[in-house]
N, C-alpha and C positions, 0 to 999 in steps of 0.2 A: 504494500500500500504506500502511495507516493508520502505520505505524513511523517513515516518511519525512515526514507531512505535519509541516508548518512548526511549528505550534505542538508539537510531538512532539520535534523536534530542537530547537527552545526549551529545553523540559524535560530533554531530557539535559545540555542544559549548566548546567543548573541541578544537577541533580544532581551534576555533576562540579565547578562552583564548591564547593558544600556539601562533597563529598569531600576538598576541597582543604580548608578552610576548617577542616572537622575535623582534617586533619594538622600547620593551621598553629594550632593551636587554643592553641597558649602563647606568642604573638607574635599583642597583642591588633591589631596595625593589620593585621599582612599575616591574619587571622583575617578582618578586619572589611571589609576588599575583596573577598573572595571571596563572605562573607557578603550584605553589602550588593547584590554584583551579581547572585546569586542571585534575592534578593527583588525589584530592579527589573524581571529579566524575568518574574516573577511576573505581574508589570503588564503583561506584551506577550504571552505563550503566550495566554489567553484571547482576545485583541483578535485575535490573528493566526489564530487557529482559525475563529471567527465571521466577519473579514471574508474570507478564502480558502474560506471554505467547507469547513474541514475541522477542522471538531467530531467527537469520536467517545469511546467509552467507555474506550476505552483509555485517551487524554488525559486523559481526566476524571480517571481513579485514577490515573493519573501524576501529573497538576496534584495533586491530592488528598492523595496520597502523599509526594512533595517538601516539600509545606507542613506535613503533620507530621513530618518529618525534621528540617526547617528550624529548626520551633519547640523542639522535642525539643535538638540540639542547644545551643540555650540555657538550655532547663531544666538538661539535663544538667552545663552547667558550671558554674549558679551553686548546686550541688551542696548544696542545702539541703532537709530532709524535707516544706516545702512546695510546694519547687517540683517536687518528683518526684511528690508527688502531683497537681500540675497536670499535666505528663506522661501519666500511666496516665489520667486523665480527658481527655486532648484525646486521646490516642492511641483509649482505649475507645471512647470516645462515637462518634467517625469510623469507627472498623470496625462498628459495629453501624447504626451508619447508613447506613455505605454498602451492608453487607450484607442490611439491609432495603431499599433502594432498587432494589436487583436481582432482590432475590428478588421484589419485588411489579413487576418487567419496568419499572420507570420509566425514563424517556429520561434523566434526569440525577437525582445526589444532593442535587441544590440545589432538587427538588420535594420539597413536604412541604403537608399539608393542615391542618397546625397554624399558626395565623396568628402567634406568637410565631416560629418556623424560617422562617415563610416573610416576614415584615418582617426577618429578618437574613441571610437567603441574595439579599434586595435586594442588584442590584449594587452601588449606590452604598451601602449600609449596611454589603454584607461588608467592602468596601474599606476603609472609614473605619476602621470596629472590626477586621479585620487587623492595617492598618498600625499605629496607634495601641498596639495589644496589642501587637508586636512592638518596637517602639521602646519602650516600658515594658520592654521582656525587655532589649534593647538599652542602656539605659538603668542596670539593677539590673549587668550586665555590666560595663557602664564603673565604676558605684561600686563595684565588688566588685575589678576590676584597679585603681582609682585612679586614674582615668582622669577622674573626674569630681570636684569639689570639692563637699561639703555644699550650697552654695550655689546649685545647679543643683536642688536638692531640688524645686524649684517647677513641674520640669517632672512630678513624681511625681500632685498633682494633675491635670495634663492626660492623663498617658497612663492610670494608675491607676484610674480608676471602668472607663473602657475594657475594663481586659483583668480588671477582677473582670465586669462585664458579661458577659464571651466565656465566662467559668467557667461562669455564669449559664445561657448559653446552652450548654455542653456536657452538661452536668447534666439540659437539658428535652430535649436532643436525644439523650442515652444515655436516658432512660427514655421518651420516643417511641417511637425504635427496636425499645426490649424490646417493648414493645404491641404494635407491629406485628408483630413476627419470632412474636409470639404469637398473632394474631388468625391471618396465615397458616399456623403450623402448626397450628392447631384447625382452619382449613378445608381441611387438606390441599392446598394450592398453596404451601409452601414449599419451593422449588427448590433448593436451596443444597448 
């Protein structure tokens, strides 16, 4: 049963670090363990799905899902009118895309026929620009609890173009999306 396969049970515990993670969310280290270990199996749910053999759609919006939970919780606490509005566009962008990705029956939401989406749904491209984004969120985190000294500033450069990039890509992937959800309900095959 797809509920049980391995990278599925990955993801619940992902989900339950994050839950944790959010309760411990004023206690920036025990926050940051929970956080942290979330996003490492990030790295193993996909591996473990493909090499078992058990890929499915379910996981997909699971895996999907968690990752903007994930990120979402960091916006959420560095509680500034920028970063909530990176939120409602990572949050947006993803439901319309993945909601176009079903409706037009595709096997995953990491097809796309747009070569801008489809150079960043490369594995080794999402990974790089994920992780990077998120250690920039990571990053604005620790300077905002004090965790970090101005003088670390210089990792702002490395992670920085990264995760305005990812915006970048939210932005082409929320107005792909609408196109599509468009072009299918003019042809009447949107199933949704």
């Amino acid at each position: 049963m797809v509920f049980f396969y391995v990278a599925n049970l990955i993801g619940y515990v992902r989900v339950g670090c994050l839950l944790l993670a959010s309760a411990f969310s004023k206690n920036t280290e025990t926050f940051l363990q929970f956080y942290v270990t979330s996003y490492l199996l990030d790295a193993v749910d996909g591996t473990a799905a493909r090499a078992l053999g058990g890929t499915s759609k379910f996981g997909s919006v699971l895996d999907m899902v968690t990752d903007r939970a994930s990120t979402a919780i960091l916006l959420a606490l560095l509680q500034e009118p920028f970063w909530l509005f990176c939120l409602i566009l990572d949050i947006s962008s993803h439901w319309f895309h993945v909601s176009a990705s079903m409706s037009k029956a595709a096997n995953s939401h990491k097809e796309s026929t747009n070569k801008f989406l489809s150079f960043y749904y490369n594995r080794g491209v999402l990974f790089i620009v994920c992780f990077l984004s998120e250690a920039f969120l990571c990053h604005q985190f620790l300077l905002k609890r004090g965790y970090l000294l101005q003088d670390w500033s210089w990792l702002l450069w490395i992670f920085g173009p990264t995760f305005y990039f990812k915006q970048i890509i939210n932005i082409v992937q929320l107005i792909e999306a609408c196109k599509n959800l468009s072009k299918l309900e003019n042809t009447k095959l949107f199933m949704y």
